[in-house]
N, C-alpha and C positions, 0 to 999 in steps of 0.2 A: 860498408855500412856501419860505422863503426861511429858517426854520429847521428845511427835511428835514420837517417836517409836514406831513401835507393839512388843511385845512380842512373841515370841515362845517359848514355852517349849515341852523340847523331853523328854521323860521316856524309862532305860532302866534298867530292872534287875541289871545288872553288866555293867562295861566296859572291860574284857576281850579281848586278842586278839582272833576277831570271823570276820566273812563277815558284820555282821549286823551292830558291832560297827567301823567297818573302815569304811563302807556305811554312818552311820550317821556322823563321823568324816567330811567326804567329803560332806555332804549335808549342815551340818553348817558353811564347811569352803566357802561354795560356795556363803551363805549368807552374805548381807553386814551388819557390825557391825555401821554402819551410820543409816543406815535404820531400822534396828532390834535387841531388847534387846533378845540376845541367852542365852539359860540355860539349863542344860541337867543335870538333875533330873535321882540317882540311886539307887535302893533298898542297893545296896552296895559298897563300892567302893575298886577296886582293883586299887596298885598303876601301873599296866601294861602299860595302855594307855592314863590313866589320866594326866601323866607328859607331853603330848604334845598341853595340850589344852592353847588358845590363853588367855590372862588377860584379855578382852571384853567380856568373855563367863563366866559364870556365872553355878558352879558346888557345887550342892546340892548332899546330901549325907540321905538317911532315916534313912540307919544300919550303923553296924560297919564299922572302914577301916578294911581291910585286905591285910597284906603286903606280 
């Protein structure tokens, strides 16, 4: 927190098109990128959904991509 922000991080398997990852898409987009450093952290990353996330959110990968 070191610039006056909190952190959140979300962990998801995959980002897939699912209910779970549009749900999480809309929960971080509902967060203010003023008030919180967002990062969504994923065992893997499929380029499906990944291509709509904002340059303030902050997208960690463990595994491989998969295209």
């Amino acid at each position: 927190m070191a610039n006056g922000k909190k952190n959140i991080v979300f962990f998801l398997p995959s980002f897939e098109i699912g209910g779970a990852e549009r749900n999480t898409l809309k929960l971080l987009s509902s967060l203010s990128a003023e008030d919180y450093s967002l990062s969504l952290v994923l065992s893997k990353k499929k380029a499906v959904l990944s291509m709509k996330f904002p340059i303030a959110w902050r997208l960690l990968t463990l595994g491989p991509t998969v295209i």
